[in-house]
C-alpha positions as CSV (number, residue, x, y, z in Angstrom):
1,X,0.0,0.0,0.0
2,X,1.1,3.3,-0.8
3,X,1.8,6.4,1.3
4,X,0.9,9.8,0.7
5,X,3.9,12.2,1.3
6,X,3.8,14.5,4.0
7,X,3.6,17.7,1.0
8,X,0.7,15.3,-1.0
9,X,-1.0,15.2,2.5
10,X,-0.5,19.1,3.3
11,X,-2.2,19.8,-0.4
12,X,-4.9,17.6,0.7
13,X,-5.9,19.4,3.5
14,X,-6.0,22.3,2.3
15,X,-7.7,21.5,-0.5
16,X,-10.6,20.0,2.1
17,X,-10.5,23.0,4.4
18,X,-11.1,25.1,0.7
19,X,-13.9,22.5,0.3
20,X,-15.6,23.3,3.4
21,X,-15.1,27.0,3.6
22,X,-17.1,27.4,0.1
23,X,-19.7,24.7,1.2
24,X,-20.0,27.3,4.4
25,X,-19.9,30.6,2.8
26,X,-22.9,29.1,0.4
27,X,-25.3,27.6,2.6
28,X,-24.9,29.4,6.0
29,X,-23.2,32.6,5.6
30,X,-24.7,33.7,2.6
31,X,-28.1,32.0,2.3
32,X,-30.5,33.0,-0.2
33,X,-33.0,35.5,0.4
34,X,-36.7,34.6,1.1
35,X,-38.9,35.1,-1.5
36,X,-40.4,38.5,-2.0
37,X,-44.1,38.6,0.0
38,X,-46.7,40.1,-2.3
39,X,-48.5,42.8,-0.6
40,X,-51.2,44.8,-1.8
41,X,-54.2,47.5,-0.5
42,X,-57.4,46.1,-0.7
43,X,-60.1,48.4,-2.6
44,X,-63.3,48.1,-0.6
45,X,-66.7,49.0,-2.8
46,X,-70.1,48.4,-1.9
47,X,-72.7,47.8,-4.5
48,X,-76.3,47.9,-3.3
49,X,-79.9,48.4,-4.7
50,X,-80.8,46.8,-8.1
51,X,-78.7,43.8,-9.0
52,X,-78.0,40.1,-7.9
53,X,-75.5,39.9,-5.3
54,X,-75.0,43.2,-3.1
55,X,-72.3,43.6,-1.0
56,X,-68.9,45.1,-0.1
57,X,-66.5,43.6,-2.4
58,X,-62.8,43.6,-2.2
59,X,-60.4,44.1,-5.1
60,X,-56.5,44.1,-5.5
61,X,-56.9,47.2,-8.0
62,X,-58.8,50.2,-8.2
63,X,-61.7,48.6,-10.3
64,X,-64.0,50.3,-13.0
65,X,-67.9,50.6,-12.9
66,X,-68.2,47.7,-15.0
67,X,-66.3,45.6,-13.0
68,X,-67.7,46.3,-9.9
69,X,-71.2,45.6,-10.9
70,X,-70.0,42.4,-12.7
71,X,-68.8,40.8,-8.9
72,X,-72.0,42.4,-7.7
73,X,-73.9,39.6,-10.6
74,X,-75.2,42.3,-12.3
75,X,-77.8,44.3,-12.7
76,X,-81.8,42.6,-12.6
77,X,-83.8,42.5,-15.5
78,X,-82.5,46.2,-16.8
79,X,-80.3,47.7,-18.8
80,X,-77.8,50.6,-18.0
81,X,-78.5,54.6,-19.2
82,X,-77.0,55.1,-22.5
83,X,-74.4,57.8,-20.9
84,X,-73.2,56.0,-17.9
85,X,-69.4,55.6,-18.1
86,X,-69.3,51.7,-16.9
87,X,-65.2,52.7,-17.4
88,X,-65.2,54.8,-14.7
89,X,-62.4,53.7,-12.0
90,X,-63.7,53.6,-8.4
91,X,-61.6,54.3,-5.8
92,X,-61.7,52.6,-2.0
93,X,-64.9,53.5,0.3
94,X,-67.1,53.9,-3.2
95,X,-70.9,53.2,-3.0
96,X,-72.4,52.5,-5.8
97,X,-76.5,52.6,-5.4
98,X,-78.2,51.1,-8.6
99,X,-81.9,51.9,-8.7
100,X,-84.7,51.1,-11.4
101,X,-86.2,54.0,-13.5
102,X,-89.3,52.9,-15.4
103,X,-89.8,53.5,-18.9
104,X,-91.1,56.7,-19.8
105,X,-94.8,56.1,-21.4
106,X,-94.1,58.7,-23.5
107,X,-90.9,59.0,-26.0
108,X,-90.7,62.0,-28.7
109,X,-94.4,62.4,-28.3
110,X,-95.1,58.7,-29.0
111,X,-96.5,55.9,-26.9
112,X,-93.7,54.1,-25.0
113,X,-94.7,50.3,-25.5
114,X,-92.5,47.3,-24.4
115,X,-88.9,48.9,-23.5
116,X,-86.8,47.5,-20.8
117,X,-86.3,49.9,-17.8
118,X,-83.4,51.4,-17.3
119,X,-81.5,51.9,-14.1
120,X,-80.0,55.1,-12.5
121,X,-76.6,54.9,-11.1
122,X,-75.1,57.1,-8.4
123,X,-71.8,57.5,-6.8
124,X,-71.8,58.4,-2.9
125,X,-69.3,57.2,-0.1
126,X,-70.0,54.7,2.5
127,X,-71.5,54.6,5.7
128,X,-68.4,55.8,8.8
129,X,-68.9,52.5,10.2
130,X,-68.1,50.4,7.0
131,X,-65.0,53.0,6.4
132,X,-63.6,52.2,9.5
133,X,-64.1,48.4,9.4
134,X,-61.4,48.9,6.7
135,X,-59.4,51.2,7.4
136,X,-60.2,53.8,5.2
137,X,-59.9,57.6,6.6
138,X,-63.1,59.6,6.7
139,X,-63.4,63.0,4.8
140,X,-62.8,65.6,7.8
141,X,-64.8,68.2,6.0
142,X,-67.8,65.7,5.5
143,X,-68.1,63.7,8.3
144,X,-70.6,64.1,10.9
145,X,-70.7,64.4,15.1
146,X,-72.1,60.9,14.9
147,X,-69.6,59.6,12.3
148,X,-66.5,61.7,14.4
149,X,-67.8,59.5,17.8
150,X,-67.4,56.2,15.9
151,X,-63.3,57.0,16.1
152,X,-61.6,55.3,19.4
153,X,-61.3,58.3,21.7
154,X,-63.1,60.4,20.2
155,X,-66.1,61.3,22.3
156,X,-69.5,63.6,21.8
157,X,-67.9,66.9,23.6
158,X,-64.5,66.6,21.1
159,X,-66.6,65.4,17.9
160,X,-68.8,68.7,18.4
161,X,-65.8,71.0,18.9
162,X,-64.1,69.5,15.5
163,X,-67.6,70.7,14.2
164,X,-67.2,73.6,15.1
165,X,-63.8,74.4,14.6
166,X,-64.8,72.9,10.8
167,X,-67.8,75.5,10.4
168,X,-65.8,78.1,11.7
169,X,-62.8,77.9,9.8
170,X,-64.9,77.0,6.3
171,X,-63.3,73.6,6.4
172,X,-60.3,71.9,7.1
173,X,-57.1,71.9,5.0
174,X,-55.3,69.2,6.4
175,X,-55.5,66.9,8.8
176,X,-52.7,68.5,11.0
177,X,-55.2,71.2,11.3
178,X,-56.8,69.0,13.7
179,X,-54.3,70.2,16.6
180,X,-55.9,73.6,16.4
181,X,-59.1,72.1,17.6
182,X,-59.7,72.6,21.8
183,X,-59.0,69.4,23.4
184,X,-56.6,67.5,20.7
185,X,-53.6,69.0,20.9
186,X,-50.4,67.1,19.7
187,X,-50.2,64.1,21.4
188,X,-54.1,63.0,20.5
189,X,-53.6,64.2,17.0
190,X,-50.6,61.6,16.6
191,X,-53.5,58.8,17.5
192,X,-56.1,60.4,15.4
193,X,-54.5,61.3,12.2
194,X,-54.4,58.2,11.0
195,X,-58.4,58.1,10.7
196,X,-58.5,61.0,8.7
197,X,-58.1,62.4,5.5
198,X,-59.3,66.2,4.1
199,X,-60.4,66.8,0.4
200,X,-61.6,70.5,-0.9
201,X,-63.5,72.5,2.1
């Protein structure tokens, strides 16, 4: 049997330490990163009045009219107004309210016989309650006392004085404004901000 030499020996071992040091720096040093979560904001409409399946409905991206009323199983037994954008985008909070308009029994001074109704669509905001249940800020210069008392610590007296702070001021222009109002200050505006938003007065 042969022997290795004591320099063939000295190359092996080095040659293992190499071995382990890359099989270190690979797998424990430098593992791989973890895949990249997805994350997204979830776009909250609610659809209710004159179709199938009303509801709130949740969608990864802003959605458009059509799309909306499409989750919603569309609309019953009617067909939409001629000039209603069904590309309009929606944005999160949106309440669409479908209602049915009758035919007209009169058209261009003739007798209106056998067309379909049509339906009336309308854009508004949803209720405080449904707003907050997803964490959607409420309009500071729309809200009301009632909707203001629905925010944690937020009471009757402090809802009121944003009111009136709101009415005497001609609205707010941002939401830091909410420091000015008597009993907020800068340590309850730090918890509250996050509940608000402000669009045009």
């Amino acid at each position: 049997m042969k022997h290795l030499s004591l320099g063939q020996q000295l190359i092996l071992s080095l040659l293992a330490l190499a071995l382990l040091a890359i099989l270190y720096l690979t797998f424990y040093h430098s593992p791989l990163p973890p895949p990249k979560e997805e994350t997204y904001s979830e776009i909250a409409i609610e659809v209710v009045g004159e179709v199938h399946a009303p509801g709130i409905y949740l969608f990864r991206n802003s959605p458009t009219l059509k799309e909306v009323i499409h989750r919603a199983g569309g609309v019953k037994g009617a067909f939409l107004q001629e000039n209603t954008s069904l590309s309009d985008v929606l944005e999160s909070g949106t309440r669409v309210t479908i209602s049915r308009e009758p035919p007209s029994s009169v058209t261009n001074g003739q007798p209106n016989r056998g067309n379909p109704d049509t339906v009336r669509i309308k854009l508004g905001r949803m209720g405080a309650n449904k707003l907050l249940v997803f964490s959607i800020p409420l309009d500071l210069n729309r809200v009301s006392v009632e909707d203001l008392c629905l925010v944690p610590g937020i009471g009757e007296s402090l809802a009121r004085e944003i009111v009136d702070y709101r009415r005497r001021k001609g609205g707010f222009r941002s939401v830091e404004e909410l420091k000015n109002v008597t009993g907020i200050g800068e340590q309850n505006w730090k918890l509250f901000q996050t509940y608000f938003k402000v669009t045009s007065p």
